[in-house]
PDB file with one MODEL, atoms N, CA, C and O in Angstrom:
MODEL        1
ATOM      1  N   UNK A   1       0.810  -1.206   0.000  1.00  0.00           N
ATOM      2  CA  UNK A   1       0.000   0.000   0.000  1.00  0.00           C
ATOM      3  C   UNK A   1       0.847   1.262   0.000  1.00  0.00           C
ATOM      4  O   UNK A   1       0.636   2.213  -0.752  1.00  0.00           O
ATOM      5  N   UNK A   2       1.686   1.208   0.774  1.00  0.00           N
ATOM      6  CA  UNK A   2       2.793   2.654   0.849  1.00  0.00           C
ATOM      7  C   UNK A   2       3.785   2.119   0.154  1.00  0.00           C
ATOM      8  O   UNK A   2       4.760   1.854   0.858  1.00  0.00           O
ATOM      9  N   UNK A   3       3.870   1.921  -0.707  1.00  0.00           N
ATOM     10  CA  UNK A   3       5.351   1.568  -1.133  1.00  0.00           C
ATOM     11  C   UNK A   3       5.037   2.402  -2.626  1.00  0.00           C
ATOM     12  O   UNK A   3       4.197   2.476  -3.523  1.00  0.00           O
ATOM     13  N   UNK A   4       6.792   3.148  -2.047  1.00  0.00           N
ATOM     14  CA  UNK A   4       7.170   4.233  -3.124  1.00  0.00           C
ATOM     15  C   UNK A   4       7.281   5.310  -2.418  1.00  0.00           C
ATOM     16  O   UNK A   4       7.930   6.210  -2.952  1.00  0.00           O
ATOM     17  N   UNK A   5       6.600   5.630  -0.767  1.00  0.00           N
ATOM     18  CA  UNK A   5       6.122   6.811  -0.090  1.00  0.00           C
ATOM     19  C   UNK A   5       7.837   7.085   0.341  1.00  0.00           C
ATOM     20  O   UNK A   5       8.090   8.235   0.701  1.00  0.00           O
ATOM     21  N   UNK A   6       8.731   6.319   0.323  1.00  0.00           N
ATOM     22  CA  UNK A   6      10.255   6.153   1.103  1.00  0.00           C
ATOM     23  C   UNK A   6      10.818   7.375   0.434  1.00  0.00           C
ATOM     24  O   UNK A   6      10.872   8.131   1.404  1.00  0.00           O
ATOM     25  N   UNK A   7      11.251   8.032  -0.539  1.00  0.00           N
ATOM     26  CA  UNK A   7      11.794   9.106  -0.703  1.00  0.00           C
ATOM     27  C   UNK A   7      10.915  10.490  -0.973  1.00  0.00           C
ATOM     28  O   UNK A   7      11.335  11.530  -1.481  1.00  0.00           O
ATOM     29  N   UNK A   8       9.711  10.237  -0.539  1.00  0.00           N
ATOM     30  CA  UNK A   8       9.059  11.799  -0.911  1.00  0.00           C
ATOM     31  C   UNK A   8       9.608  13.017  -0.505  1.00  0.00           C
ATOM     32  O   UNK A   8       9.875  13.908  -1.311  1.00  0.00           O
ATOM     33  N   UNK A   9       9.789  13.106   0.670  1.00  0.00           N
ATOM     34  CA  UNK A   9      10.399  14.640   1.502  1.00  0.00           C
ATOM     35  C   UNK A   9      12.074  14.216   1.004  1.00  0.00           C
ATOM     36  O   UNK A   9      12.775  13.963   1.985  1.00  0.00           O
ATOM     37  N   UNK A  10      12.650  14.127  -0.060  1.00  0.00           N
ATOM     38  CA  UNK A  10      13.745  13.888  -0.424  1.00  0.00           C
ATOM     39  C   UNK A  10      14.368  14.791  -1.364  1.00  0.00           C
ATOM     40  O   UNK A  10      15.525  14.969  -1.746  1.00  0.00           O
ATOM     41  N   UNK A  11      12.878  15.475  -1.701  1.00  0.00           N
ATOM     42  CA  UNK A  11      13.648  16.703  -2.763  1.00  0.00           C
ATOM     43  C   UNK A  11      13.693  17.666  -2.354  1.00  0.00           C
ATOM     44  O   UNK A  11      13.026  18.042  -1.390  1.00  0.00           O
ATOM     45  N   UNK A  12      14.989  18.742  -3.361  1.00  0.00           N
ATOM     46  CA  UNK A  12      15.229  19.643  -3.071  1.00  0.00           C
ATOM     47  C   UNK A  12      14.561  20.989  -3.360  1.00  0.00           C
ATOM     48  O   UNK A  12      13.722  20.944  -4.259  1.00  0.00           O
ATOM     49  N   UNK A  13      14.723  21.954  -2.890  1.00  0.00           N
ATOM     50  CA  UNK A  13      13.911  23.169  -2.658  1.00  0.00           C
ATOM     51  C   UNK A  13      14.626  24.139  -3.347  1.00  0.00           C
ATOM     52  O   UNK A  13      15.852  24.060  -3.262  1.00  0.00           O
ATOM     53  N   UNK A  14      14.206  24.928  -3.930  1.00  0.00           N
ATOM     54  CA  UNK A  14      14.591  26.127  -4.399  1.00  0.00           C
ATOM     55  C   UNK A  14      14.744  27.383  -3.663  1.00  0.00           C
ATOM     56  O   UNK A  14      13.671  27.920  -3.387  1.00  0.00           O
ATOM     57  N   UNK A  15      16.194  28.216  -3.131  1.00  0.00           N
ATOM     58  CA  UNK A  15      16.629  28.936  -2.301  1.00  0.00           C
ATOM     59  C   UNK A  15      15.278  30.400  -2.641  1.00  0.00           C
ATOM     60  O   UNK A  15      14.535  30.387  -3.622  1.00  0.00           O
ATOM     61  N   UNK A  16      15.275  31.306  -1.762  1.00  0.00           N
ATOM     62  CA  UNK A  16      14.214  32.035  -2.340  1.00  0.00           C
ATOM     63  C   UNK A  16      14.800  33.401  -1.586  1.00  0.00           C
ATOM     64  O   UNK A  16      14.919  33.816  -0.433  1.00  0.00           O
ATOM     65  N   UNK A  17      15.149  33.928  -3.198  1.00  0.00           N
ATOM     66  CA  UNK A  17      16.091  35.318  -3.013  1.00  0.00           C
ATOM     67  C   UNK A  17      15.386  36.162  -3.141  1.00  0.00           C
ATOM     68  O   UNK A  17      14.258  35.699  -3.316  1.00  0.00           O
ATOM     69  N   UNK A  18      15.393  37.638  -3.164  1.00  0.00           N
ATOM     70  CA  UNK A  18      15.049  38.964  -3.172  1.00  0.00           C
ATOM     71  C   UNK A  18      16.079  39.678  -3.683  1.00  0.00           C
ATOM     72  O   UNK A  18      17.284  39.489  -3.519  1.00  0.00           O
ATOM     73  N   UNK A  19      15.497  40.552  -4.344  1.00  0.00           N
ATOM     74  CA  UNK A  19      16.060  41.679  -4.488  1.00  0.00           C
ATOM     75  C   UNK A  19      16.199  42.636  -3.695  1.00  0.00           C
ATOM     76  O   UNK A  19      15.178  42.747  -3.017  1.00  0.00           O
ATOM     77  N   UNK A  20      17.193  43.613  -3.367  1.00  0.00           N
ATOM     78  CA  UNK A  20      17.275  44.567  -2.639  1.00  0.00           C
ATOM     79  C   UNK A  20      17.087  45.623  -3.114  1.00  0.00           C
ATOM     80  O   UNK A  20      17.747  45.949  -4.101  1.00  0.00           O
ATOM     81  N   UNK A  21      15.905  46.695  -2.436  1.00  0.00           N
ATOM     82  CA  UNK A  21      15.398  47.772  -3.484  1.00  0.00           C
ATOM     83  C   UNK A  21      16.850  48.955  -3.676  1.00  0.00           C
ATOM     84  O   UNK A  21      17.023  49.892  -4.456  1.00  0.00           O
ATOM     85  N   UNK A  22      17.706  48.381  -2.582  1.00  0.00           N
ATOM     86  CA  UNK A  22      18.485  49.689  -2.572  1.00  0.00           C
ATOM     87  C   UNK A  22      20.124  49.289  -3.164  1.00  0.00           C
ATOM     88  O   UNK A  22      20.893  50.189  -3.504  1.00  0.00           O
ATOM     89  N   UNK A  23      20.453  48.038  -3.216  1.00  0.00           N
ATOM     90  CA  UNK A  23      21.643  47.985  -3.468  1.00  0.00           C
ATOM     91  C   UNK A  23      21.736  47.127  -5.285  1.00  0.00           C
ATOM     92  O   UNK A  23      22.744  46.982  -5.978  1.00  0.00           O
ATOM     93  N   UNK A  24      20.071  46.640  -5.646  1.00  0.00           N
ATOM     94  CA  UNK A  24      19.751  45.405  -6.730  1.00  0.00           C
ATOM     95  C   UNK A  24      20.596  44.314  -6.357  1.00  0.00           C
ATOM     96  O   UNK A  24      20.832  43.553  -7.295  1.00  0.00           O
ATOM     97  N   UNK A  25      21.173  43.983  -5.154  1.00  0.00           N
ATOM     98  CA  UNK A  25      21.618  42.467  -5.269  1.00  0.00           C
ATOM     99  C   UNK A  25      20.671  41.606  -4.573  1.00  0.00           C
ATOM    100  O   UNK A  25      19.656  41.966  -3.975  1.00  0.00           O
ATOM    101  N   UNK A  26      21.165  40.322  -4.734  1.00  0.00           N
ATOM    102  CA  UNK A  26      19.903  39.292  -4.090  1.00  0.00           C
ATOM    103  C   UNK A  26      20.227  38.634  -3.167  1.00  0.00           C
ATOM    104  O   UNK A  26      21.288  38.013  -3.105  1.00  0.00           O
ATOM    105  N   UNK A  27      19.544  38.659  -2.487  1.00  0.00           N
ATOM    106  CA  UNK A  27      19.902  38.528  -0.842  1.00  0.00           C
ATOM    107  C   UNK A  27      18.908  37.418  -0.344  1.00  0.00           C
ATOM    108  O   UNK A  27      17.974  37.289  -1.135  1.00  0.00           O
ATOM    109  N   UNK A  28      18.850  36.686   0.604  1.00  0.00           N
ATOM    110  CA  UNK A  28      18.140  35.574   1.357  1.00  0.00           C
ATOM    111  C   UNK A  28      17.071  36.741   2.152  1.00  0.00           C
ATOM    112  O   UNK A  28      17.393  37.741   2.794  1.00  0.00           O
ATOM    113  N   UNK A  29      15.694  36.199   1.841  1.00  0.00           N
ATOM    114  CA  UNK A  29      14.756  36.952   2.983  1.00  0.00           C
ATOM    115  C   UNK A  29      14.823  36.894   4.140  1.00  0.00           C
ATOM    116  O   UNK A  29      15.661  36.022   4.372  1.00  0.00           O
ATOM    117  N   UNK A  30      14.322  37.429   5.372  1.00  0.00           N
ATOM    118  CA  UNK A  30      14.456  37.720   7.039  1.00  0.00           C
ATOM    119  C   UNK A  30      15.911  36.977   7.211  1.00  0.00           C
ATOM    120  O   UNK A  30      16.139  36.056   7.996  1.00  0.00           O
ATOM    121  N   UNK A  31      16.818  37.564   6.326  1.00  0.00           N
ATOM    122  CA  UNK A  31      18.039  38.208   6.553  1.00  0.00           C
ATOM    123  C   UNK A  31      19.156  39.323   6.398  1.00  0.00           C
ATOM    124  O   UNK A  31      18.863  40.363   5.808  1.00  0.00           O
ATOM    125  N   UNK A  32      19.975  39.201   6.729  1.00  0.00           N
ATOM    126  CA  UNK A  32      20.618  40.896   7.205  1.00  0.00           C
ATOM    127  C   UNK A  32      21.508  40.784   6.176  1.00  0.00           C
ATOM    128  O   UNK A  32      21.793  39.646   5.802  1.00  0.00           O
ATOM    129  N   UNK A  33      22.090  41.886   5.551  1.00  0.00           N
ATOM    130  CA  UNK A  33      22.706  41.956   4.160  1.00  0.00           C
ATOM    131  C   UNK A  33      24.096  42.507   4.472  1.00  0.00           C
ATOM    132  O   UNK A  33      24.449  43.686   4.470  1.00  0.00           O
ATOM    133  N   UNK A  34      24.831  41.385   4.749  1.00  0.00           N
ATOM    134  CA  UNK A  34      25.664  41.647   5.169  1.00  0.00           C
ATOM    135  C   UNK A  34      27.340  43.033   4.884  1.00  0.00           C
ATOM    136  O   UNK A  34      28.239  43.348   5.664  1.00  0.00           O
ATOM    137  N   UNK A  35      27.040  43.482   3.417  1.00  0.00           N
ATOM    138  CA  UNK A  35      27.230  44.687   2.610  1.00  0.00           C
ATOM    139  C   UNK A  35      27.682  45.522   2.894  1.00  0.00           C
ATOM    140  O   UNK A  35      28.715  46.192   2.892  1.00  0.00           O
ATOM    141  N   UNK A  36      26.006  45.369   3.390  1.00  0.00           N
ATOM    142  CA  UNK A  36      25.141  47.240   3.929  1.00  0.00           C
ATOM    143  C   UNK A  36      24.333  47.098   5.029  1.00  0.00           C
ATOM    144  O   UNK A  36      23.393  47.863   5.245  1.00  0.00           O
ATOM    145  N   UNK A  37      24.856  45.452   6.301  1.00  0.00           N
ATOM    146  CA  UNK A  37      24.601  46.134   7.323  1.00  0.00           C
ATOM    147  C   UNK A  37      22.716  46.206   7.633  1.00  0.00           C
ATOM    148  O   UNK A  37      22.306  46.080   8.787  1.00  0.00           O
ATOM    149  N   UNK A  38      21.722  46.422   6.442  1.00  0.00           N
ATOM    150  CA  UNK A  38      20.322  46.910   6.874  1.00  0.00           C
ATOM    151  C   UNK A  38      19.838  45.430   6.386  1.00  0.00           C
ATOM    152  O   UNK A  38      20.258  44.533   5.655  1.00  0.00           O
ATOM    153  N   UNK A  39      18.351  45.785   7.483  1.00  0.00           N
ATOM    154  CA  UNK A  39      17.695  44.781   7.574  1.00  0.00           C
ATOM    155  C   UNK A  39      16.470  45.302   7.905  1.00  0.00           C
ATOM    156  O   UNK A  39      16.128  45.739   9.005  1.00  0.00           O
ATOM    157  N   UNK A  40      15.546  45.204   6.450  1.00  0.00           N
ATOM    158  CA  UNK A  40      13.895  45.927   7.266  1.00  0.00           C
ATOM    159  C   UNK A  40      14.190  47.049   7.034  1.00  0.00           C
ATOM    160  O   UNK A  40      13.240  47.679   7.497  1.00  0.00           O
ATOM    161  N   UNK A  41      15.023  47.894   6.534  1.00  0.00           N
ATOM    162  CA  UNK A  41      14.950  49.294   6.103  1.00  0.00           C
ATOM    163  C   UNK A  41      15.763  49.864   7.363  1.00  0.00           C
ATOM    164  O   UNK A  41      15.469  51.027   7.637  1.00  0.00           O
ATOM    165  N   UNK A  42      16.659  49.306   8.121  1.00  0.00           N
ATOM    166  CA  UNK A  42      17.350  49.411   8.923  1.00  0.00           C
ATOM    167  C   UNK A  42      18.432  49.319   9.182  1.00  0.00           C
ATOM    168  O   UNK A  42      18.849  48.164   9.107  1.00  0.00           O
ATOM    169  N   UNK A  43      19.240  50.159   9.518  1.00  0.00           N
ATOM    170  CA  UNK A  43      20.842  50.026   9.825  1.00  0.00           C
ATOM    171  C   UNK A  43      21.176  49.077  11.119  1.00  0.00           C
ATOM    172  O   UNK A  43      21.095  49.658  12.202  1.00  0.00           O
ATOM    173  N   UNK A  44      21.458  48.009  11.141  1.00  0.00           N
ATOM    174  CA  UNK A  44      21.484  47.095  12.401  1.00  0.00           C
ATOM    175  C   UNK A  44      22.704  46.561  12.627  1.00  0.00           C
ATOM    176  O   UNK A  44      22.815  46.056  13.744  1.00  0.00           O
ATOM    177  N   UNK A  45      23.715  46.506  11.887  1.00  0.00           N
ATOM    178  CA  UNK A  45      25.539  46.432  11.782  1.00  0.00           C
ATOM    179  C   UNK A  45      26.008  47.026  11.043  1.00  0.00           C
ATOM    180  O   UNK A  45      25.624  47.306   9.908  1.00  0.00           O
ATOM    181  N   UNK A  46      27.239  47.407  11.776  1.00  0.00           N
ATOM    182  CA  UNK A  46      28.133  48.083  11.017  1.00  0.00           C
ATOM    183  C   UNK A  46      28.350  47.329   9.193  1.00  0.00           C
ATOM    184  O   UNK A  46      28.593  46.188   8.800  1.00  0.00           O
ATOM    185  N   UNK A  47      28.193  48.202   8.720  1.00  0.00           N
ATOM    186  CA  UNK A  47      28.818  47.498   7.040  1.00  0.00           C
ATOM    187  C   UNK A  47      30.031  47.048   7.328  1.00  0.00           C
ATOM    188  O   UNK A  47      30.945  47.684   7.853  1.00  0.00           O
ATOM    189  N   UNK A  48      30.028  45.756   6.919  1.00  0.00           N
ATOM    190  CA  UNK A  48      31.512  44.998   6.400  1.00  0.00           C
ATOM    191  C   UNK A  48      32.383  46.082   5.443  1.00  0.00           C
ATOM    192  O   UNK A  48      31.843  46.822   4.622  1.00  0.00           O
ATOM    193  N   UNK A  49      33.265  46.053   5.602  1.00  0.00           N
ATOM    194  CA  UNK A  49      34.357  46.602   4.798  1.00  0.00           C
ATOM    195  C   UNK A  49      34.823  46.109   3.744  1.00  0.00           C
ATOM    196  O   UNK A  49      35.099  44.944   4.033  1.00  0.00           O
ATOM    197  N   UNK A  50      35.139  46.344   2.430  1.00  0.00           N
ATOM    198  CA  UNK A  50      36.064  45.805   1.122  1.00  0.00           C
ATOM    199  C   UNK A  50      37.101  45.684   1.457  1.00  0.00           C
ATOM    200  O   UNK A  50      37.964  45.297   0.669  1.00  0.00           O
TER     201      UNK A  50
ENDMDL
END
């Protein structure tokens, strides 16, 4: 009756990026951009340095 059900939750997912309205790079959502530091329209760390 279940057979075949053994690898369902086995595939993979597609990462799900954003754009950033302010810098156009793509960034991971409800995370901090590491760049520029903002998160939420917010300055919350210092910007990394080049």
């Amino acid at each position: 009756m279940r057979r075949g059900n053994r690898r369902a939750h086995d595939k993979l997912e597609r990462v799900n990026y954003q754009e950033d309205p302010h810098t156009g790079e793509y960034v991971l959502r409800h995370h901090v951009d590491l760049k520029t530091g903002m998160y939420r329209g917010r300055q919350v760390i210092a910007p990394k340095g080049d």
